[in-house]
mmCIF file of the N, C-alpha and C atoms, coordinates in Angstrom:
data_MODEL
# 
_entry.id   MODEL 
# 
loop_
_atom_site.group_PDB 
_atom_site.id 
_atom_site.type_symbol 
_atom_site.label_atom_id 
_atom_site.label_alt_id 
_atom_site.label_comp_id 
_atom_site.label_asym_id 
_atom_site.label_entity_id 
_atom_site.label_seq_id 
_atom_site.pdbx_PDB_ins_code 
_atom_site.Cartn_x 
_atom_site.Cartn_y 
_atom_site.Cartn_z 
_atom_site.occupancy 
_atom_site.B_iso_or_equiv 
_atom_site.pdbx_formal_charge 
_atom_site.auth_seq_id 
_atom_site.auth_comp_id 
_atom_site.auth_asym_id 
_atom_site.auth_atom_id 
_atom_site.pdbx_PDB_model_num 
ATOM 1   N N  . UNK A 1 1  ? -2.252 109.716 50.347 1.00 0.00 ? 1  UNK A N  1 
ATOM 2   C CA . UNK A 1 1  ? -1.647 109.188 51.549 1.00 0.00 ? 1  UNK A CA 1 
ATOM 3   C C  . UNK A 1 1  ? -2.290 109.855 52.766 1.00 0.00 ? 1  UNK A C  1 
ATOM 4   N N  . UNK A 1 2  ? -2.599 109.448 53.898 1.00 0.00 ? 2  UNK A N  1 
ATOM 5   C CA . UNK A 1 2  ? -3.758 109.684 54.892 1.00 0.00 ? 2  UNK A CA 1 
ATOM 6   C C  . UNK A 1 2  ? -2.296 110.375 56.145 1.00 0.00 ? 2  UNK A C  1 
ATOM 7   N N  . UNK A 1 3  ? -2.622 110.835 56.724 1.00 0.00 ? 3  UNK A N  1 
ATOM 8   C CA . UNK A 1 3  ? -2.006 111.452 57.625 1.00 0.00 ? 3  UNK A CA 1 
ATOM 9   C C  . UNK A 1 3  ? -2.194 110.464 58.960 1.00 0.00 ? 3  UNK A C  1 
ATOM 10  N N  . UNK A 1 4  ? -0.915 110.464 59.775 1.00 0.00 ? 4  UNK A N  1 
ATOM 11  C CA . UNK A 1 4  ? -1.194 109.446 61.006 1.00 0.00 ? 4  UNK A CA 1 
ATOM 12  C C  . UNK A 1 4  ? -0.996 110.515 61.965 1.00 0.00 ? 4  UNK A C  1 
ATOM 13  N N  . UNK A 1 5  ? -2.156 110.355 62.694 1.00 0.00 ? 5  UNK A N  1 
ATOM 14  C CA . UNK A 1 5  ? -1.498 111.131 64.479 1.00 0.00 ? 5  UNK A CA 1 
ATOM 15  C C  . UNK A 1 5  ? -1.482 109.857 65.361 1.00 0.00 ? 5  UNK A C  1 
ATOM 16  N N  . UNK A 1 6  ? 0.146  109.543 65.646 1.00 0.00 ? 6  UNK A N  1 
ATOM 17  C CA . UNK A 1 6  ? 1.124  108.903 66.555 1.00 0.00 ? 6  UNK A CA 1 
ATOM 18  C C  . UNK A 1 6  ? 0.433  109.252 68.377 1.00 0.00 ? 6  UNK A C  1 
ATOM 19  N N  . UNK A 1 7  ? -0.009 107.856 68.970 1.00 0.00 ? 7  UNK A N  1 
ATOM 20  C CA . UNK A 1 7  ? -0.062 108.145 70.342 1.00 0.00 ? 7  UNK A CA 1 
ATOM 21  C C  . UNK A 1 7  ? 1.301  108.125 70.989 1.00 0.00 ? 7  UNK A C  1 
ATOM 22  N N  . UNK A 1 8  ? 1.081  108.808 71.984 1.00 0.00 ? 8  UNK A N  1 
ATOM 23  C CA . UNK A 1 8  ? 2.748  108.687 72.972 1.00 0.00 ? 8  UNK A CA 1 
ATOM 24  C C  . UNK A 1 8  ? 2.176  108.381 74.676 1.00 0.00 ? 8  UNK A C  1 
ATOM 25  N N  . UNK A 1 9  ? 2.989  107.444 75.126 1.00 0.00 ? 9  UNK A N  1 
ATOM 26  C CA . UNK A 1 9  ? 3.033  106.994 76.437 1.00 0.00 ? 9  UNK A CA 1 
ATOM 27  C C  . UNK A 1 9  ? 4.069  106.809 77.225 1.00 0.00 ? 9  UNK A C  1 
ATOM 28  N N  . UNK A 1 10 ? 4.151  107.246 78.393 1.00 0.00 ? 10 UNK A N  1 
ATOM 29  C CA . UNK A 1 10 ? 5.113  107.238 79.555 1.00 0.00 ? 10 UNK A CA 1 
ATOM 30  C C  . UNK A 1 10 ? 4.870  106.213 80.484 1.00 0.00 ? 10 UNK A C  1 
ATOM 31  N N  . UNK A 1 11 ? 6.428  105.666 80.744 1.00 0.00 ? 11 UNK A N  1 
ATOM 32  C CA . UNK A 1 11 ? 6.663  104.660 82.066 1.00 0.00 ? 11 UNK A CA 1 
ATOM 33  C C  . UNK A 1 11 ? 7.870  105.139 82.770 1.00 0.00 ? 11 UNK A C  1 
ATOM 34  N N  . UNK A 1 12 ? 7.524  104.874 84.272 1.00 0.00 ? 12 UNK A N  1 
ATOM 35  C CA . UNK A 1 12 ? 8.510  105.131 84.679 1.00 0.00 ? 12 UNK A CA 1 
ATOM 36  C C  . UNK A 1 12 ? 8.794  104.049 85.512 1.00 0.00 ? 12 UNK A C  1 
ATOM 37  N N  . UNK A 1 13 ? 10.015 103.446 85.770 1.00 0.00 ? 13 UNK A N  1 
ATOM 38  C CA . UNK A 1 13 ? 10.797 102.222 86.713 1.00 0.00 ? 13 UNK A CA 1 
ATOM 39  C C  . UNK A 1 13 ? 12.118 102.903 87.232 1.00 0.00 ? 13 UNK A C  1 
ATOM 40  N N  . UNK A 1 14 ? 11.899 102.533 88.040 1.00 0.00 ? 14 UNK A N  1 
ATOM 41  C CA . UNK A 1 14 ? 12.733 102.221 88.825 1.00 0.00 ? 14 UNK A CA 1 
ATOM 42  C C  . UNK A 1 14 ? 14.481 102.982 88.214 1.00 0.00 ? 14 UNK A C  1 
ATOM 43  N N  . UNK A 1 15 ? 14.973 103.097 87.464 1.00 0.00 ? 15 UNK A N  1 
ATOM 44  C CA . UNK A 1 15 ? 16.152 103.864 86.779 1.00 0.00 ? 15 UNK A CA 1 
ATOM 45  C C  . UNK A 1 15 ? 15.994 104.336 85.720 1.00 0.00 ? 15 UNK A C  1 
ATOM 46  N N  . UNK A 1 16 ? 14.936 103.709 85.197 1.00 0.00 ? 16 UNK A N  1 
ATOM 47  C CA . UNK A 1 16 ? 14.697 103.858 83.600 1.00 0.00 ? 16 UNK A CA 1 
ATOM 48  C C  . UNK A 1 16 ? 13.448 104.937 82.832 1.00 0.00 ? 16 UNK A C  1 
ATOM 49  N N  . UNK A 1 17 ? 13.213 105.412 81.962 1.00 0.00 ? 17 UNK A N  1 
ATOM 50  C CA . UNK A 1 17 ? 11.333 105.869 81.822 1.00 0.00 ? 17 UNK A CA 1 
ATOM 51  C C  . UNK A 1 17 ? 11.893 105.145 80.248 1.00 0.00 ? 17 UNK A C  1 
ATOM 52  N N  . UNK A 1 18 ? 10.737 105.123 79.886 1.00 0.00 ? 18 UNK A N  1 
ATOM 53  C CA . UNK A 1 18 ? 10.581 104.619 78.787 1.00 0.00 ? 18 UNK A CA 1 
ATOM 54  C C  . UNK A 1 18 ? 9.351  105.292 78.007 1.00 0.00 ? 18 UNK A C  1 
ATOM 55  N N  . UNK A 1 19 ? 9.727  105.709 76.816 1.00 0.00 ? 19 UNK A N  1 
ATOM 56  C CA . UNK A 1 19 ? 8.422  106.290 75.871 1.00 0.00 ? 19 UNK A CA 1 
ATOM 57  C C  . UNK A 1 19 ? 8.337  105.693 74.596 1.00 0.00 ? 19 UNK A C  1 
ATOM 58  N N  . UNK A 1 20 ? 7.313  105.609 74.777 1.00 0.00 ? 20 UNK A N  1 
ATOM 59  C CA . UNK A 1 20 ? 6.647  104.304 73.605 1.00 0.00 ? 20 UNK A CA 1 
ATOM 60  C C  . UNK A 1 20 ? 5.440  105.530 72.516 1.00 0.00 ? 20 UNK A C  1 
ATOM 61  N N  . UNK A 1 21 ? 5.775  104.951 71.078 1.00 0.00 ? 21 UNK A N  1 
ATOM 62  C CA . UNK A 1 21 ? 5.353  105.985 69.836 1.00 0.00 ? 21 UNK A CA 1 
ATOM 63  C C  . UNK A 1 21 ? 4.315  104.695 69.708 1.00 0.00 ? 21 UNK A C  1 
ATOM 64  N N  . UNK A 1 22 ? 3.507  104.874 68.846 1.00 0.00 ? 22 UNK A N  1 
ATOM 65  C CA . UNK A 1 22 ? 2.094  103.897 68.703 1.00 0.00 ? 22 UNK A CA 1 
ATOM 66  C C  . UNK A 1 22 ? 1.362  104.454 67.275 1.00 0.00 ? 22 UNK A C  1 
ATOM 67  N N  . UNK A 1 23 ? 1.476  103.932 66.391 1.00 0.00 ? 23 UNK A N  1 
ATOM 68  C CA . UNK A 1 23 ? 0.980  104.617 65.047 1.00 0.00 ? 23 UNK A CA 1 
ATOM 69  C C  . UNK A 1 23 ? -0.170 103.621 65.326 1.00 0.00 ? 23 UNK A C  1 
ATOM 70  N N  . UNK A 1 24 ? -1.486 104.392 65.408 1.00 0.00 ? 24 UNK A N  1 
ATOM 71  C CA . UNK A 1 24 ? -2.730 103.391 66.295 1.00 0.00 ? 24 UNK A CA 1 
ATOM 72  C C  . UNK A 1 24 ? -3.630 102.665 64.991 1.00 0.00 ? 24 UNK A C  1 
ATOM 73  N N  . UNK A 1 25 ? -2.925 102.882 63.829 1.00 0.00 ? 25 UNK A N  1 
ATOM 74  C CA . UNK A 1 25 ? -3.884 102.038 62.589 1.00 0.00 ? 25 UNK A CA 1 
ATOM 75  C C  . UNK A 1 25 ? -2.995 100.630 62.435 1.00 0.00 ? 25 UNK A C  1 
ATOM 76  N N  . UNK A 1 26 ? -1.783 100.728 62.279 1.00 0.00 ? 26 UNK A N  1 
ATOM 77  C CA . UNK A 1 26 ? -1.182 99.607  61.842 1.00 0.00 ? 26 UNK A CA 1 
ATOM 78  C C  . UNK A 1 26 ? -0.551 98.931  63.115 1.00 0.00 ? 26 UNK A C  1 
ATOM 79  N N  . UNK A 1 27 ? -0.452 99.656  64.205 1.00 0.00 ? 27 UNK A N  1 
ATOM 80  C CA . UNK A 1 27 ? 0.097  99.154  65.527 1.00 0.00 ? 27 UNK A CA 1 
ATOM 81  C C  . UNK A 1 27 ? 1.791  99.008  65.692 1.00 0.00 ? 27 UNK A C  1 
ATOM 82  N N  . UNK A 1 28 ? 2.448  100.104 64.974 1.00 0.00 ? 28 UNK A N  1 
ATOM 83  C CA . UNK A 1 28 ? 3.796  99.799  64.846 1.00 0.00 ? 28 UNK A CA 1 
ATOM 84  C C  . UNK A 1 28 ? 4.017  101.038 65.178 1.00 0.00 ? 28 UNK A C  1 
ATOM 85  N N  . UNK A 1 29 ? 5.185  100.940 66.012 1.00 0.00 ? 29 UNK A N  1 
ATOM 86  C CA . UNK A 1 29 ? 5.864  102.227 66.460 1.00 0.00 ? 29 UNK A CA 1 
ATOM 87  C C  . UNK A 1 29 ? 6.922  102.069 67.328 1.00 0.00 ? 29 UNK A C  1 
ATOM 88  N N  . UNK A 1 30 ? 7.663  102.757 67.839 1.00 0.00 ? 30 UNK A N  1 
ATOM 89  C CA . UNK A 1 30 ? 9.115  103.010 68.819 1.00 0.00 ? 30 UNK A CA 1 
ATOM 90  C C  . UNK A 1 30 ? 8.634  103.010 69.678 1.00 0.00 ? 30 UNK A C  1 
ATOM 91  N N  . UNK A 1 31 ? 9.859  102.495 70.379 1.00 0.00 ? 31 UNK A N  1 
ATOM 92  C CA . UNK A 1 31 ? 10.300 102.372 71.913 1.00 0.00 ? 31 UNK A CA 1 
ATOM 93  C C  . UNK A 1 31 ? 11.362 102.993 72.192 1.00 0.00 ? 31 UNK A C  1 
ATOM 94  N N  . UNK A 1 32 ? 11.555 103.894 73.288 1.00 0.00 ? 32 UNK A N  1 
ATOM 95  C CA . UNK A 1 32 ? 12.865 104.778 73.350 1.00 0.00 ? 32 UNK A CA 1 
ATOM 96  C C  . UNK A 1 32 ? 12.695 104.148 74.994 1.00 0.00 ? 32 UNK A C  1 
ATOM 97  N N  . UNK A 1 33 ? 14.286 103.844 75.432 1.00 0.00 ? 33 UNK A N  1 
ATOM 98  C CA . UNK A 1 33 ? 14.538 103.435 76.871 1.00 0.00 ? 33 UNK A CA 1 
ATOM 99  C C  . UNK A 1 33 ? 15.216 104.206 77.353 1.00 0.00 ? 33 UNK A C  1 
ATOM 100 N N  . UNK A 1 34 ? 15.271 105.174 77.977 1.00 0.00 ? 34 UNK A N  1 
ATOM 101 C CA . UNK A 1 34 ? 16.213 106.383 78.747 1.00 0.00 ? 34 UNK A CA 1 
ATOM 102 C C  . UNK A 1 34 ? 16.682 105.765 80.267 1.00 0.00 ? 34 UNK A C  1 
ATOM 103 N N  . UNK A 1 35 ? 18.445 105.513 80.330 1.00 0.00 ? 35 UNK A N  1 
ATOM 104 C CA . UNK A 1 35 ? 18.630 105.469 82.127 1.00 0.00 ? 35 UNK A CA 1 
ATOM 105 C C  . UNK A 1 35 ? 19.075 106.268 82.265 1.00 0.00 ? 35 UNK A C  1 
ATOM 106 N N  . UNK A 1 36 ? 19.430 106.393 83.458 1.00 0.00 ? 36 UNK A N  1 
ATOM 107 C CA . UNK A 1 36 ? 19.698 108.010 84.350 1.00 0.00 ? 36 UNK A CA 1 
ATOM 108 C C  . UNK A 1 36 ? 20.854 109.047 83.720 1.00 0.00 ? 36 UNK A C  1 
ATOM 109 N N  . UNK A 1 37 ? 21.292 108.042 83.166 1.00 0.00 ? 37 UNK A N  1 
ATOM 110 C CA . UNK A 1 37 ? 22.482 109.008 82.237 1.00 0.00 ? 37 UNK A CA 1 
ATOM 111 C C  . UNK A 1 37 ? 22.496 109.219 81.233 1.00 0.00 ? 37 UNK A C  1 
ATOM 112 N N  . UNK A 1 38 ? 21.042 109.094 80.538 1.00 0.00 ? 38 UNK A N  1 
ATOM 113 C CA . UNK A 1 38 ? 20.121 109.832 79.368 1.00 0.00 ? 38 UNK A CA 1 
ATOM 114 C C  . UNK A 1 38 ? 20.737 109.185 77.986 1.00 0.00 ? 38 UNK A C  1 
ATOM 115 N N  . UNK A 1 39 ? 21.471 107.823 77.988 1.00 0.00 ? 39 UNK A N  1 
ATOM 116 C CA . UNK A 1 39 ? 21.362 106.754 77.445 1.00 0.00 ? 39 UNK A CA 1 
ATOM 117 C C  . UNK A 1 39 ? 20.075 106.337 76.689 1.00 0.00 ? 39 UNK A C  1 
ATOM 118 N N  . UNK A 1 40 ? 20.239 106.449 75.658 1.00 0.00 ? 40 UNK A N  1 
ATOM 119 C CA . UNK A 1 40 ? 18.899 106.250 74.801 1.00 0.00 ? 40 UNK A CA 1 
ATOM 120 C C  . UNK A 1 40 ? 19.019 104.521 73.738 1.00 0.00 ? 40 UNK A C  1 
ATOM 121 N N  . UNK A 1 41 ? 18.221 103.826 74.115 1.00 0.00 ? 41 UNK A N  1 
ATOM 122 C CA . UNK A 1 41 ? 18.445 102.701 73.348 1.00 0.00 ? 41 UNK A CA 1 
ATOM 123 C C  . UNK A 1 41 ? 16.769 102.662 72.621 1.00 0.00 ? 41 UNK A C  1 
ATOM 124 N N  . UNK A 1 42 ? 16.395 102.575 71.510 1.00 0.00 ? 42 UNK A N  1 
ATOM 125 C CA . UNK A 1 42 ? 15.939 102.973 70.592 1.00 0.00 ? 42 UNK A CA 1 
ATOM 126 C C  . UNK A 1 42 ? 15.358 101.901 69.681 1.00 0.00 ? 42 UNK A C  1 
ATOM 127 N N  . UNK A 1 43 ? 14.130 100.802 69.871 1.00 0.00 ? 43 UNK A N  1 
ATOM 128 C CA . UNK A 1 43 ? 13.886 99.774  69.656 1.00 0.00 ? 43 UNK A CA 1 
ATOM 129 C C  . UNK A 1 43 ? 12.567 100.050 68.692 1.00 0.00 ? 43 UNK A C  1 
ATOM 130 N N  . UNK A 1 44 ? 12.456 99.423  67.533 1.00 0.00 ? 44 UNK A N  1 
ATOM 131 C CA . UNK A 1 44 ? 10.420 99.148  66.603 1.00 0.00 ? 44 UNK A CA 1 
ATOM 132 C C  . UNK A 1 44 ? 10.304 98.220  67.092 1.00 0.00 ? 44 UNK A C  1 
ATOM 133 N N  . UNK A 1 45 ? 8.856  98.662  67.069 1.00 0.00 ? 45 UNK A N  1 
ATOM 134 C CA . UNK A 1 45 ? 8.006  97.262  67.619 1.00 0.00 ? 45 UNK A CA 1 
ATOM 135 C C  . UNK A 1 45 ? 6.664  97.171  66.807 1.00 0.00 ? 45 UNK A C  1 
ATOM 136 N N  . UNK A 1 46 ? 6.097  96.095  66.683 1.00 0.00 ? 46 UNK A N  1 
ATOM 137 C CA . UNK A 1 46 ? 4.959  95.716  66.142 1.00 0.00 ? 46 UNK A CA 1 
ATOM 138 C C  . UNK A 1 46 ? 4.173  95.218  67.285 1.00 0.00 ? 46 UNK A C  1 
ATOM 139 N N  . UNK A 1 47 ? 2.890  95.735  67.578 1.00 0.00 ? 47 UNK A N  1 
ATOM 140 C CA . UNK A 1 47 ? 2.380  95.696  68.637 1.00 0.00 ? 47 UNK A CA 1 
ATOM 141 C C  . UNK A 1 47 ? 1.425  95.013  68.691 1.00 0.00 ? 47 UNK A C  1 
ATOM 142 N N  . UNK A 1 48 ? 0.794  93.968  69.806 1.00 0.00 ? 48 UNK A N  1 
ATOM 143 C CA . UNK A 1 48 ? -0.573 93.077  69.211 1.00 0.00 ? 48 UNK A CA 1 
ATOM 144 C C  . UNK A 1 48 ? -1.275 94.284  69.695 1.00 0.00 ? 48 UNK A C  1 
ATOM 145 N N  . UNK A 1 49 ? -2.885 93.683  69.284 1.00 0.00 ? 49 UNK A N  1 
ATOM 146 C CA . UNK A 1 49 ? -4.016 94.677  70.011 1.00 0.00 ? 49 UNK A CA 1 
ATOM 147 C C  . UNK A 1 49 ? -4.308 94.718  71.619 1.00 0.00 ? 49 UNK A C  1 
ATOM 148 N N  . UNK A 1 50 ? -3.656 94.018  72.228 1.00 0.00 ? 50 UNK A N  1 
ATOM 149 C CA . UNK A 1 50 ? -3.242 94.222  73.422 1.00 0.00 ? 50 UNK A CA 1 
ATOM 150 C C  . UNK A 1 50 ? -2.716 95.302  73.756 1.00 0.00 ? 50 UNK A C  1 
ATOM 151 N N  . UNK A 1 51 ? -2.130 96.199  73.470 1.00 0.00 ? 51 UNK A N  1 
ATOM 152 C CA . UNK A 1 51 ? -1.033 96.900  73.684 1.00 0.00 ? 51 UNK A CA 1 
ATOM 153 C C  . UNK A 1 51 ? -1.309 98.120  74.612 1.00 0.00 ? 51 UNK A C  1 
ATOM 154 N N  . UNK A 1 52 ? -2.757 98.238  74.188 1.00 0.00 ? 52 UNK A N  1 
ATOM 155 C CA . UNK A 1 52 ? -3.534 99.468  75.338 1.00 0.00 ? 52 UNK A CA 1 
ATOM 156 C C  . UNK A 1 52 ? -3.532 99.241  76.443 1.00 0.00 ? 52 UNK A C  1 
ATOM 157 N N  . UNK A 1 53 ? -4.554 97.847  76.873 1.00 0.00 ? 53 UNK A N  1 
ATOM 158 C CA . UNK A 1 53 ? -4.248 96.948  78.026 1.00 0.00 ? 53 UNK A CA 1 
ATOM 159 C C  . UNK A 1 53 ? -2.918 96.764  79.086 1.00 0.00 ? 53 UNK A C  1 
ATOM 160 N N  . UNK A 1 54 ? -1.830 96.348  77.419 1.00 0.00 ? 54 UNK A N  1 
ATOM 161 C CA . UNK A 1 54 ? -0.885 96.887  78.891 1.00 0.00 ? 54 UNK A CA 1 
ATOM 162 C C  . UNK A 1 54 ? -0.512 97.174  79.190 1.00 0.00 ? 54 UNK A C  1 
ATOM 163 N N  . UNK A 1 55 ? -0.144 98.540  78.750 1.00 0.00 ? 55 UNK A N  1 
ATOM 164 C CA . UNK A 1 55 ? 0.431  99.820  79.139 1.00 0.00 ? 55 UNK A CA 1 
ATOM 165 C C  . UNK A 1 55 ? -0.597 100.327 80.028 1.00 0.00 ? 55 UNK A C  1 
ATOM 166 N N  . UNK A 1 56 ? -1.282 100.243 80.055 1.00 0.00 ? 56 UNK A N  1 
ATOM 167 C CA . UNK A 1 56 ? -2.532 100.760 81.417 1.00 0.00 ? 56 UNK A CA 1 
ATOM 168 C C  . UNK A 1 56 ? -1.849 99.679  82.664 1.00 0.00 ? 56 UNK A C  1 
ATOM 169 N N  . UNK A 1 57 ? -1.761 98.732  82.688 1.00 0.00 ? 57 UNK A N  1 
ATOM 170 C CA . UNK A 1 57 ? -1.400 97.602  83.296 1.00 0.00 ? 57 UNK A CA 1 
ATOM 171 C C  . UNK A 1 57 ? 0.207  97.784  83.934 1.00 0.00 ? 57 UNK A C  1 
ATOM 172 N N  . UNK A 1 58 ? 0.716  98.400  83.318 1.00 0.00 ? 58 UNK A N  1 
ATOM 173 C CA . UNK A 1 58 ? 1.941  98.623  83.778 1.00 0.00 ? 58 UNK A CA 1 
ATOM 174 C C  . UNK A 1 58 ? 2.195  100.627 84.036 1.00 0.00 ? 58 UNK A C  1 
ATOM 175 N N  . UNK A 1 59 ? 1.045  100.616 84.130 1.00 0.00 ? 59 UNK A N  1 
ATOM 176 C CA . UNK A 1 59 ? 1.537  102.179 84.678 1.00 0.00 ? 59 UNK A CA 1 
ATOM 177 C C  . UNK A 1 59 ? 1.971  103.373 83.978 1.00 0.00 ? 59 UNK A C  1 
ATOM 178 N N  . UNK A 1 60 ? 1.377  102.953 82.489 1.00 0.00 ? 60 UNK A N  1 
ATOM 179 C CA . UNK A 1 60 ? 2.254  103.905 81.251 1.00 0.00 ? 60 UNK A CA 1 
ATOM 180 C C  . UNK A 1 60 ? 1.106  105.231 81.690 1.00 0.00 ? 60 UNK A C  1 
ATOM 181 N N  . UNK A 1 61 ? 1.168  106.661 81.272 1.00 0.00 ? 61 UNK A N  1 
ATOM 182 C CA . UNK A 1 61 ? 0.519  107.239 80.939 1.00 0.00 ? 61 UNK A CA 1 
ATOM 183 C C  . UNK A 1 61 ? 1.138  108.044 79.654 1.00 0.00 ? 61 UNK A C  1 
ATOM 184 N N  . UNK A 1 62 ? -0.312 108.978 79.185 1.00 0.00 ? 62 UNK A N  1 
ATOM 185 C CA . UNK A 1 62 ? -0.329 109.743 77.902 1.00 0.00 ? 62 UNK A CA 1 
ATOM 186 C C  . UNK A 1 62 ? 0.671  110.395 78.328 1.00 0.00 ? 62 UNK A C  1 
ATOM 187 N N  . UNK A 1 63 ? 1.317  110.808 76.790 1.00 0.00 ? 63 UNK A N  1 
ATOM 188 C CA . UNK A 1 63 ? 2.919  111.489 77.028 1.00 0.00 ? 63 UNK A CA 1 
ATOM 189 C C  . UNK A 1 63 ? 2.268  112.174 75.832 1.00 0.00 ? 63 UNK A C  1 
ATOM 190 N N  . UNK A 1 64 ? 3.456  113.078 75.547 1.00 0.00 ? 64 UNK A N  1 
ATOM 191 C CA . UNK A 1 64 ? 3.648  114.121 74.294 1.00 0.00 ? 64 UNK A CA 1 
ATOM 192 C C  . UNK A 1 64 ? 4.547  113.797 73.521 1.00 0.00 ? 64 UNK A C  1 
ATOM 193 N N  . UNK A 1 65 ? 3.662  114.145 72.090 1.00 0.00 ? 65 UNK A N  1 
ATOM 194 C CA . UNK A 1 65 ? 4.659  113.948 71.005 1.00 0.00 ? 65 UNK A CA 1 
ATOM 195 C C  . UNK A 1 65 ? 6.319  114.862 71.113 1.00 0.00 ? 65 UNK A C  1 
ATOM 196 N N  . UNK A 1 66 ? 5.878  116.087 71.591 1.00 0.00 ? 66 UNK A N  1 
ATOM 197 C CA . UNK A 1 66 ? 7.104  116.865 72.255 1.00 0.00 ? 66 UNK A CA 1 
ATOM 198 C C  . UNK A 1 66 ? 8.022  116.343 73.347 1.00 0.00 ? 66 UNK A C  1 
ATOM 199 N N  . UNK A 1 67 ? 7.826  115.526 73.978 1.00 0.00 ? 67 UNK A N  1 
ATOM 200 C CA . UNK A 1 67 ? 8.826  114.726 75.065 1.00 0.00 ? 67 UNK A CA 1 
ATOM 201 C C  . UNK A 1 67 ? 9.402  113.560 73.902 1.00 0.00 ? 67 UNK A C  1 
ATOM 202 N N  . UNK A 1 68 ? 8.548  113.188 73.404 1.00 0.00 ? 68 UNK A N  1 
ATOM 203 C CA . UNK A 1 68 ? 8.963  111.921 72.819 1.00 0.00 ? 68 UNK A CA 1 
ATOM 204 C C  . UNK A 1 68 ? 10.513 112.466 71.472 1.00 0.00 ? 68 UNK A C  1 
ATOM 205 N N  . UNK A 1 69 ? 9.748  112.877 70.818 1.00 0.00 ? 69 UNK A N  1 
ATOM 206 C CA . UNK A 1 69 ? 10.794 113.864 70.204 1.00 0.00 ? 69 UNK A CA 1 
ATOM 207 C C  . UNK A 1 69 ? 12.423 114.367 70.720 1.00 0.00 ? 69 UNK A C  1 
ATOM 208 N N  . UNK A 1 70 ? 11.684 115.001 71.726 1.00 0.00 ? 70 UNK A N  1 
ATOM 209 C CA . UNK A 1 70 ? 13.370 115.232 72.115 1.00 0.00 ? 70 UNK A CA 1 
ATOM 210 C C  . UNK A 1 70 ? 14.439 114.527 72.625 1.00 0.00 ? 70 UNK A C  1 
ATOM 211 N N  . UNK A 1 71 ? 13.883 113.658 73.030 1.00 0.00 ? 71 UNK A N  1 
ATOM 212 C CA . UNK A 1 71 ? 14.724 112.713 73.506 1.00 0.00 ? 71 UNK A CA 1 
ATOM 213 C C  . UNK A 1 71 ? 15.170 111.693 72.245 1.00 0.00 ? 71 UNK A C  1 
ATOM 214 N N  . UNK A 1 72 ? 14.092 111.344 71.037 1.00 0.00 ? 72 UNK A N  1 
ATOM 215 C CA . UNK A 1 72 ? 14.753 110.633 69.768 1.00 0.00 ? 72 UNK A CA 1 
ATOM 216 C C  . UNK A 1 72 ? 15.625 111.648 69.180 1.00 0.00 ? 72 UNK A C  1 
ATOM 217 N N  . UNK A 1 73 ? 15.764 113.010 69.216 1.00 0.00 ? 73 UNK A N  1 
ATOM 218 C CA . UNK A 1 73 ? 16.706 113.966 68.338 1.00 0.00 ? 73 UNK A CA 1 
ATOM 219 C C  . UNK A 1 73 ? 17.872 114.262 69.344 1.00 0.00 ? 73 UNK A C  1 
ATOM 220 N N  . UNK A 1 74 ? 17.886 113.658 70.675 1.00 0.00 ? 74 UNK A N  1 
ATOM 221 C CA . UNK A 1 74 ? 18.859 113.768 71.601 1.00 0.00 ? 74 UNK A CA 1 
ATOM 222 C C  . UNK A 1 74 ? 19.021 115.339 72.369 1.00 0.00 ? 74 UNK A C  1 
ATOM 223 N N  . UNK A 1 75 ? 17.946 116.044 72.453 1.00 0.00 ? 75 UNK A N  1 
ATOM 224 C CA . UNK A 1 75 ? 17.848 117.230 73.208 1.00 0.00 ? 75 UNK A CA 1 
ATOM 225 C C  . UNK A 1 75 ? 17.407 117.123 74.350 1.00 0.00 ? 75 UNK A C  1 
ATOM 226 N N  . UNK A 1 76 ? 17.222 116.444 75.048 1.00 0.00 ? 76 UNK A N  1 
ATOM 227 C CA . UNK A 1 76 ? 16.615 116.103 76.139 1.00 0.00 ? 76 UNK A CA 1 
ATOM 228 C C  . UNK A 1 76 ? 18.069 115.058 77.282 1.00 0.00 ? 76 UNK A C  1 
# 
């Protein structure tokens, strides 16, 4: 079994940030939606090959597997 290293990306809007997990072989990974009152709604997604595109496009940048984390284990 091959080991995956998971990309992580940040958005931020307007009330919300959002961090998006990206397992970059098969294109499937989480979506975590945080609003201001650290409300976590917690979505998979299957991603086309687009997905680089548009997160560049919408303002995402590289995040950490450590941000991403804490906020799915609710420490954050």
């Amino acid at each position: 079994m091959a080991t995956i290293i998971h990309l992580y990306y940040k958005g931020e809007f307007e009330d919300l940030t959002v961090l998006v997990q990206i397992d970059p072989e098969s294109l499937r990974g989480l979506e975590l939606v945080i609003d201001t009152d650290n409300n976590i709604q917690k979505t998979k997604r299957i991603f086309d090959a687009t997905i680089y595109d548009d997160l560049a496009a919408d303002d995402f940048k590289e995040s950490s597997a450590l941000e991403f984390n804490l906020y799915l284990k609710g420490f954050k």
